[in-house]
C-alpha positions in Angstrom: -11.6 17.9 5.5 -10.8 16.8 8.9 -10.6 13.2 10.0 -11.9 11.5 12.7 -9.2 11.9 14.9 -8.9 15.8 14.5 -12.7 15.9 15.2 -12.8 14.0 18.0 -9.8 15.6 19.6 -10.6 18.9 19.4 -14.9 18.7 19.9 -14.6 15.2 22.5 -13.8 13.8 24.9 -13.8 10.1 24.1 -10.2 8.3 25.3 -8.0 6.3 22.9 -9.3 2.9 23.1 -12.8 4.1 22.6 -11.2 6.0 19.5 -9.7 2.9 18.1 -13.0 0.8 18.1 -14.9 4.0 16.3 -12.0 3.3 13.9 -12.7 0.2 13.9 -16.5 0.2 13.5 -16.0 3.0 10.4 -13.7 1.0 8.6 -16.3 -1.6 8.5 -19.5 -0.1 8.2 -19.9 0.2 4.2 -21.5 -3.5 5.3 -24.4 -1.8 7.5 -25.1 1.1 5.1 -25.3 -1.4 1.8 -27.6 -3.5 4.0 -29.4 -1.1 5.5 -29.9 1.1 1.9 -28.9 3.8 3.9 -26.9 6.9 4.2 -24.8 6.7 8.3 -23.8 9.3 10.3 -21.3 8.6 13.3 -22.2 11.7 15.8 -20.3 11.7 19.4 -21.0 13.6 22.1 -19.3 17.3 22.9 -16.6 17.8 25.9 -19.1 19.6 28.8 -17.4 22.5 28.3 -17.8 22.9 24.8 -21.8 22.1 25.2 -24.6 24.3 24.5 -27.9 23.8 23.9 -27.0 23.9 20.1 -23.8 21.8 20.1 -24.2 18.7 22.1 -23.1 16.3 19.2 -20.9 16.7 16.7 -20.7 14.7 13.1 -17.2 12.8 12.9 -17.6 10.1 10.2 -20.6 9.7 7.3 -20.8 7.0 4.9 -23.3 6.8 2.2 -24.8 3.3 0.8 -23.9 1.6 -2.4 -27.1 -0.4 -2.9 -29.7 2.5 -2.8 -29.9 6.5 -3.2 -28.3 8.9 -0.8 -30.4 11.4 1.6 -27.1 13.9 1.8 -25.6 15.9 -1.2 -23.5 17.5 1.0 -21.0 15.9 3.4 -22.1 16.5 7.0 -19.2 16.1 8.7 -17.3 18.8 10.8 -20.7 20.0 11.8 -23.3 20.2 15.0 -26.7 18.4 15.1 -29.9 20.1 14.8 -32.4 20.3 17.4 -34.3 17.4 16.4 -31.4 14.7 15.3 -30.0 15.8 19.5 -33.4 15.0 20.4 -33.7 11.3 19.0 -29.1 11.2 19.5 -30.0 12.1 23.1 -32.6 9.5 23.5 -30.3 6.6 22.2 -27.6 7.5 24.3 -29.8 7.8 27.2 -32.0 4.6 26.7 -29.2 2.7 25.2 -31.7 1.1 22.6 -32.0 1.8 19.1 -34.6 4.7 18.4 -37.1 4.3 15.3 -39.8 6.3 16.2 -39.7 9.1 13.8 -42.2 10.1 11.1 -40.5 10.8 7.9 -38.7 14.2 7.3 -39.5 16.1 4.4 -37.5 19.2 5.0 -35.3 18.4 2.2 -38.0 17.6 -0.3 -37.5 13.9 0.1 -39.0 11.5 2.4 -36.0 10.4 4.8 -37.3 7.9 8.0 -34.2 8.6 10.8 -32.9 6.0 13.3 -30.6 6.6 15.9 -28.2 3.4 16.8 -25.9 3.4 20.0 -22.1 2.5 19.8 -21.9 0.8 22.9 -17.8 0.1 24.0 -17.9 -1.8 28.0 -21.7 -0.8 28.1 -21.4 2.7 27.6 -22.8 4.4 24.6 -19.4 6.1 23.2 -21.2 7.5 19.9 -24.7 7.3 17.9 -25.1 6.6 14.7 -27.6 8.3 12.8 -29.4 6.0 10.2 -31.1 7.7 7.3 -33.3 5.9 4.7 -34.5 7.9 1.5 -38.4 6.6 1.0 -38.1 7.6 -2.8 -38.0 5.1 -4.2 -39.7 2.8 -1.3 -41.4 -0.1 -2.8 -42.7 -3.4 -1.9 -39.2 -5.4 -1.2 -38.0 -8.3 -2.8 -36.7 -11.7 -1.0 -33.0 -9.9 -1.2 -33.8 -7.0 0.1 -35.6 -8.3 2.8 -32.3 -10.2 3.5 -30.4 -7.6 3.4 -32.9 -5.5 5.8 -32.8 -8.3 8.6 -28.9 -8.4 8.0 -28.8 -4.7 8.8 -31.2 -5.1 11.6 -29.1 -7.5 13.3 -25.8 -5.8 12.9 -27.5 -2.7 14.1 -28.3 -4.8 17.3 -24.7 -5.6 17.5 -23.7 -2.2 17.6 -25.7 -0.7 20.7 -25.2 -4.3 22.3 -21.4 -3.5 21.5 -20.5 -6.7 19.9 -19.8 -5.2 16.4 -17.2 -4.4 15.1 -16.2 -7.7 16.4 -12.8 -7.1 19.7 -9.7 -8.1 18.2 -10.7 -8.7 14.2 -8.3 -7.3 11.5 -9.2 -4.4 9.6 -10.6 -5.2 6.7 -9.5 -5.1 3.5 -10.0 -2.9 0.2 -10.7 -5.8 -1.8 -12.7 -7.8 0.3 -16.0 -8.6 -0.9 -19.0 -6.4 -0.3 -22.9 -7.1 -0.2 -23.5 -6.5 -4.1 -20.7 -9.0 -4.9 -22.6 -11.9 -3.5 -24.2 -13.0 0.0 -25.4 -15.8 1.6 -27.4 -16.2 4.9 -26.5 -18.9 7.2 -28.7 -20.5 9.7 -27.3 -21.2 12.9 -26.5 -24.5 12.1 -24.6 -23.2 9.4 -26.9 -24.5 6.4 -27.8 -21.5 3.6 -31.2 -20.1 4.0 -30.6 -17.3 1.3 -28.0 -16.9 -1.7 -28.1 -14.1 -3.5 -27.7 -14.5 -7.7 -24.5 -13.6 -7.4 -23.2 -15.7 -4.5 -25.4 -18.5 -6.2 -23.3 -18.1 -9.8 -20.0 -17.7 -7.7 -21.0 -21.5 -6.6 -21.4 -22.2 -9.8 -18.6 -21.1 -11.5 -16.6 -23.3 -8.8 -18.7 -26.0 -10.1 -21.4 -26.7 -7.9 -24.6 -28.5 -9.7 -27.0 -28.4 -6.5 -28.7 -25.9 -5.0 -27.6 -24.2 -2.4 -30.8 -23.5 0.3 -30.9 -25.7 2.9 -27.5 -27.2 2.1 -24.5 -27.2 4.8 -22.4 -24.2 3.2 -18.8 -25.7 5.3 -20.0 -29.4 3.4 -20.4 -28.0 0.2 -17.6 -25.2 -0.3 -15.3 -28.5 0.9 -16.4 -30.6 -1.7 -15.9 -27.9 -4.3 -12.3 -27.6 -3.3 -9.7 -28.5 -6.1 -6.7 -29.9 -4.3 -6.6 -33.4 -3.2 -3.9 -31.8 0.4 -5.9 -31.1 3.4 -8.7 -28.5 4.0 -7.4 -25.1 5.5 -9.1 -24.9 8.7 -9.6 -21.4 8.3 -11.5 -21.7 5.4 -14.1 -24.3 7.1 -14.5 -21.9 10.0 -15.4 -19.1 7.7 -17.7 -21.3 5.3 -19.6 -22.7 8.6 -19.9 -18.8 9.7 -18.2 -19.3 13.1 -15.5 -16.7 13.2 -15.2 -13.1 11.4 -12.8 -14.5 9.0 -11.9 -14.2 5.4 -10.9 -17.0 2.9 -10.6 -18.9 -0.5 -11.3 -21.6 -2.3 -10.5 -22.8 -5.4 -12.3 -25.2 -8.1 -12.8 -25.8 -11.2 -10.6 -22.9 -12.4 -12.2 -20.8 -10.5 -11.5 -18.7 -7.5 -13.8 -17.5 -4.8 -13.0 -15.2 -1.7 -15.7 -15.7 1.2 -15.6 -13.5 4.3 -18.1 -14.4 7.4 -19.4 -12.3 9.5 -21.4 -13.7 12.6 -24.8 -12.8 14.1 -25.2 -12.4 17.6 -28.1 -11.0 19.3 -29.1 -10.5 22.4 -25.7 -13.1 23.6 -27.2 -15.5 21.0 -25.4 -16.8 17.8 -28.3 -16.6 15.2 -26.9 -17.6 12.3 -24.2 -15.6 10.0 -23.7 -13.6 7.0 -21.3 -14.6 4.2 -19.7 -12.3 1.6 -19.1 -13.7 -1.6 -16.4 -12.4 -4.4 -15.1 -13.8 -7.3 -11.8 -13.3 -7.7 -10.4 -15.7 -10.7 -9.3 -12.7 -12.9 -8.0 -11.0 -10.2 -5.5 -13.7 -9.0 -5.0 -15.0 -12.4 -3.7 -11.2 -13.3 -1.5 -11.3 -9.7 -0.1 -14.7 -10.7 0.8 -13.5 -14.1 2.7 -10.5 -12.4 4.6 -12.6 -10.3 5.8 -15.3 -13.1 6.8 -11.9 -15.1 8.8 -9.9 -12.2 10.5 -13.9 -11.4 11.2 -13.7 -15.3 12.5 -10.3 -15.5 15.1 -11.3 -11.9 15.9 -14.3 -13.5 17.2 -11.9 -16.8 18.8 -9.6 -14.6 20.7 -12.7 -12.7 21.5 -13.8 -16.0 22.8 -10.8 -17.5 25.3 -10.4 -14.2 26.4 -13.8 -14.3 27.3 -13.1 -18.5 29.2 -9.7 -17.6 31.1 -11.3 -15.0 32.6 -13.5 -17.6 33.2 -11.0 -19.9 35.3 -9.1 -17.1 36.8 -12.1 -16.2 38.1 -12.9 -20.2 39.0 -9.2 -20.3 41.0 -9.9 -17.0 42.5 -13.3 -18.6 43.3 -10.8 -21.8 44.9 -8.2 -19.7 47.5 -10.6 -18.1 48.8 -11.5 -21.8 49.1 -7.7 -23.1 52.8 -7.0 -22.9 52.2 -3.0 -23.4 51.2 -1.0 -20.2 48.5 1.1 -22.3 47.0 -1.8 -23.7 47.0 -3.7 -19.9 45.6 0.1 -18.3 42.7 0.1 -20.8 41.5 -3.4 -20.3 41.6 -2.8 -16.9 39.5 0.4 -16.9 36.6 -2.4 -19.1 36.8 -4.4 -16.5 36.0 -1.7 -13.8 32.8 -0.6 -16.5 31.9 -4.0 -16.9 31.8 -4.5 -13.3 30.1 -1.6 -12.6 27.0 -2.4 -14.8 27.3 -6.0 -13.3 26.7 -4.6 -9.6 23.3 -3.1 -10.9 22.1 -6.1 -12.8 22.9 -8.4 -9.6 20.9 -6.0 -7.3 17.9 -5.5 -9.2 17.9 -9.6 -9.7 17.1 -9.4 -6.0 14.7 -6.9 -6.4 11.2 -7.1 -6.6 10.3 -4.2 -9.0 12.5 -2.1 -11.6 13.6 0.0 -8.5 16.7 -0.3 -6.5 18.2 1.6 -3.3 21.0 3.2 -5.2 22.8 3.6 -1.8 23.9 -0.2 -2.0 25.1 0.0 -5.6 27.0 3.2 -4.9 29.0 1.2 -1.3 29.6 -1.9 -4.0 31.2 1.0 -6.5 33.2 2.7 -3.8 34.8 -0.3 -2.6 35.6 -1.8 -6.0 37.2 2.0 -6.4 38.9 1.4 -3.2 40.4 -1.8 -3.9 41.8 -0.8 -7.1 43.5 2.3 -5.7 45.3 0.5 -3.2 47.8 0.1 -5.6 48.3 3.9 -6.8 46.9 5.1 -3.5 45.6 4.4 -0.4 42.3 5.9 0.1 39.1 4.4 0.9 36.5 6.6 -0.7 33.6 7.7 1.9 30.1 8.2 1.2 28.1 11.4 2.8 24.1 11.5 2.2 21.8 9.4 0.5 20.5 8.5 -2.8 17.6 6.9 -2.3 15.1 4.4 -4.5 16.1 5.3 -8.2 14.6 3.3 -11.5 17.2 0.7 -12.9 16.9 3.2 -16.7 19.0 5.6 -14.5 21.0 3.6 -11.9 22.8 1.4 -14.7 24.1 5.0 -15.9 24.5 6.4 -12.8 26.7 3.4 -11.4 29.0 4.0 -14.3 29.4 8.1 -14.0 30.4 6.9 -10.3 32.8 4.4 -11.1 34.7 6.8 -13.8 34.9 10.1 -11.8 36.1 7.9 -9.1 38.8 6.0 -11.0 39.9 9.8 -12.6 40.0 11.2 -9.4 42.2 8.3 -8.5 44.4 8.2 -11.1 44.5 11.7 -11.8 43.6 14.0 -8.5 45.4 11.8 -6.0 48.2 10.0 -7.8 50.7 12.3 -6.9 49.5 13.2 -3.5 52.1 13.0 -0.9 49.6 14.2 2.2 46.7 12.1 3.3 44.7 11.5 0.7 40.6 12.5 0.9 37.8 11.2 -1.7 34.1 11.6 -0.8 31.4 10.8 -2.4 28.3 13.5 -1.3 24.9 13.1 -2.5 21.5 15.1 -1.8 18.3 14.1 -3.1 15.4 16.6 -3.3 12.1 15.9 -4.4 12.8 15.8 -7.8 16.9 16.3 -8.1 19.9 14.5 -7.5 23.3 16.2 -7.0 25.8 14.0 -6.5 29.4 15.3 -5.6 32.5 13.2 -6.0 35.5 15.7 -4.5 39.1 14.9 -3.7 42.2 16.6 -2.0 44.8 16.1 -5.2 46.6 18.0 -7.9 43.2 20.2 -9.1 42.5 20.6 -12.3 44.6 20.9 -15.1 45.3 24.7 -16.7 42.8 25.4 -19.1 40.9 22.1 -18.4 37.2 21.8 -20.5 35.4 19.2 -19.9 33.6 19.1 -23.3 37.3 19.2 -25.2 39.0 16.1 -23.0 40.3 13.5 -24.8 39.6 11.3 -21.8 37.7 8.0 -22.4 36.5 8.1 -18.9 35.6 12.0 -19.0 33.3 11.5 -22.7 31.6 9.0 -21.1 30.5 10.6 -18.0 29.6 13.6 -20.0 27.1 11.4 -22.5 25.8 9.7 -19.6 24.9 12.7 -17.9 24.1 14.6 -20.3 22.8 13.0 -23.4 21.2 9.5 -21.3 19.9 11.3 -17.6 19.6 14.8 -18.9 21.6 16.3 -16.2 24.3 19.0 -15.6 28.2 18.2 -15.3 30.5 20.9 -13.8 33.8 20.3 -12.6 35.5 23.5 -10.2 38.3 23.8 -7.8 37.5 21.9 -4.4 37.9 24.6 -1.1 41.3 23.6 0.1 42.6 22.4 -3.0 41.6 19.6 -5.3 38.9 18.5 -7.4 35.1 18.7 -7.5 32.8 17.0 -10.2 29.4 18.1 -9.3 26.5 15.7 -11.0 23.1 17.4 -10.9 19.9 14.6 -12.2 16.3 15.0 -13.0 14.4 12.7 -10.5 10.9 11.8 -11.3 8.5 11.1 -8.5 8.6 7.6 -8.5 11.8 6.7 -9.1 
């Protein structure tokens, strides 16, 4: 389906800050259709010399209501008003006024009453939105509904004075509350006229006793607040109604998110509406997240700090071994241990089970690089990128590094005479990893199988590969002589 923007560009001519407030106004207006029990249309007018007497106005944005039924099975978007919705689109845009004097359509089979509302931007009608009520299920109206009606009313007001969606106010969010969560109707001295049974239990839940008509909704909502530090200001201004703002307060074990939405008509302030959510699982569930991912870094931190000992005991061990094998093996532990260390230490810093791979592999390489200073000097380079990977497959992944870096050091380069070259090259595709270590040394061996070494190092790269990540492992001639050990990994999606 095209968007707004590909609709508007191609049938319009409206400019860009005219298409940021439509922006703005649709990602807002869920409010005025639940309010309103009523299916919108957002219609702007055609470039001149696209205009015909059959495609004047074209449909860019539709939103149908929560609260009531829907007059539209179909999406109406992408497509050119009929001769009567131009007649009573025309007339709002002309007039600039809102246009209710329409007898019912039945065309469809259902009984829909039509209203035509103009988006005013700098007092010029940008767009008209098309307001269509399904009489259906029309009945006499109960106190909330009649608050919700006036609600609409005066928002619709806002819109062809050009005053909603209010200049400068953050997009909403997805969570925020909406009109069947709870609303409250402030005067415009800011005391309740109206609480709907949810708002009203919402109050409750936070502790309040009273009732809440006729009581001074900034007073109250202060009183109810748990802490004993001073009020955020931000949450008075949105409890009094004064500014489109959102907030939350806190009682009783209890938590409630408010988000106020003024009235102003005709360059009056009239009172305001107040959304009313609560939240207390929701934030109870996000607090429980955050004590677990602080738990699971802590392990992580712990775990580093307990490998880095063992290292440094296998270190202390090494120094007192007499026999060169035995001193050479506890060195290559230490290397292993360090390498799992690196991992654990970065995903300690890390807010989920996901790590940037491309700062474990730099920490590898120039642990690599240190140690071959003494058999060679070479400082290992890294080509490409690895990306985000989970920390199931960087802890292995970190090790295959750190081995087919220490063989090629110990074995491909070792007896290089000429400048030496290692490199480690990695491509990541949507859902593989090759990763390339190559080296300008000695080559391979004559007859050299990787799945018959009796290398330590080599076994384990081939079980991590293999048998943990579920990879390939090939090892071939490099162009120009030396080595290549060619890694290729399943990625999933998300990793």
């Amino acid at each position: 389906m095209p968007t707004l923007n590909d609709l508007a560009r191609s049938y319009t001519a409206l400019r860009e800050d005219e298409l940021e407030w439509l922006h703005s106004l649709v990602s807002d207006w869920q409010l005025l259709a639940d309010l309103s029990f009523a299916d919108l249309i957002l219609w702007a007018p055609t470039r001149k010399a696209l205009a015909s007497a059959e495609q004047n106005w074209i449909a860019i944005a539709q939103m149908r209501p929560t609260t009531g039924p829907t007059s539209f099975q179909d999406d109406v978007v992408g497509t050119f008003a009929k001769p009567d919705e131009q007649r009573l689109l025309d007339v709002a845009q002309q007039e600039k006024r809102i246009w209710r004097e329409s007898d019912p359509d039945w065309t469809s089979g259902v009984p829909v009453r039509t209203e035509a509302i103009p988006v005013t931007r700098h007092n010029q009608v940008i767009a008209v939105i098309e307001r269509c009520t399904n009489l259906n299920s029309a009945r006499t109206p109960s106190r909330l509904e009649l608050t919700y009606l006036q609600g609409a009313d005066d928002l619709a007001r806002m819109v062809a004075a050009g005053t909603f969606p209010f200049l400068g106010a953050d997009a909403m969010l997805v969570r925020s509350p909406r009109v069947g969560d709870g609303l409250l109707r402030l005067g415009k001295s800011g005391k309740v006229t109206y609480a709907s049974p949810n708002a009203l239990s919402a109050y409750r839940r936070l502790g309040l006793a009273a009732d809440l008509i006729g009581a001074e909704l900034g007073a109250v909502t202060a009183g109810l607040c748990a802490t004993d530090e001073p009020l955020d200001e931000s949450l008075m201004v949105v409890a009094t109604g004064r500014a489109p703002l959102e907030a939350e307060v806190e009682g009783n074990g209890s938590v409630v998110h408010l988000r106020a939405i003024p009235l102003i008509v005709s360059g009056q302030r009239t009172g305001a509406l107040v959304l009313v959510r609560d939240v207390t699982e929701l934030r109870h569930r996000e607090r429980e997240l955050l004590t677990k991912d602080a738990t699971i870094r802590e392990i992580h931190h712990r775990v580093k700090n307990n490998l880095q000992t063992v290292a440094a005991l296998l270190r202390l061990q090494a120094r007192r071994v007499q026999a060169p094998e035995a001193r050479d093996a506890l060195a290559e532990a230490v290397r292993r241990v360090g390498s799992i260390a690196v991992v654990h230490e970065t995903l300690s810093h890390a807010s989920e089970e996901i790590v940037d791979f491309d700062d474990i592999a730099e920490r590898v390489i120039m642990v690599a690089g240190e140690v071959s200073a003494a058999e060679v000097p070479v400082v290992p380079k890294i080509i490409g990128s690895f990306g985000l990977l989970s920390a199931s497959m960087a802890t292995p992944l970190a090790m295959v590094l750190m081995e087919l870096l220490q063989n090629a050091l110990q074995h491909g380069l070792a007896a290089s005479t000429g400048p030496a070259l290692l490199e480690v090259s990695a491509t990541r595709e949507s859902e593989r990893l090759c990763v390339t270590v190559s080296d300008n040394g000695a080559g391979l061996p004559a007859g050299f199988d990787p799945e018959a070494t009796t290398s330590l190092g080599l076994q384990i790269v081939r079980t991590l590969v293999v048998g943990e990540l579920g990879g390939r492992l090939r090892f071939a001639p490099r162009p120009g002589g030396g080595t290549e050990a060619m890694v290729d990994l399943p990625v999933s999606g998300d990793a």
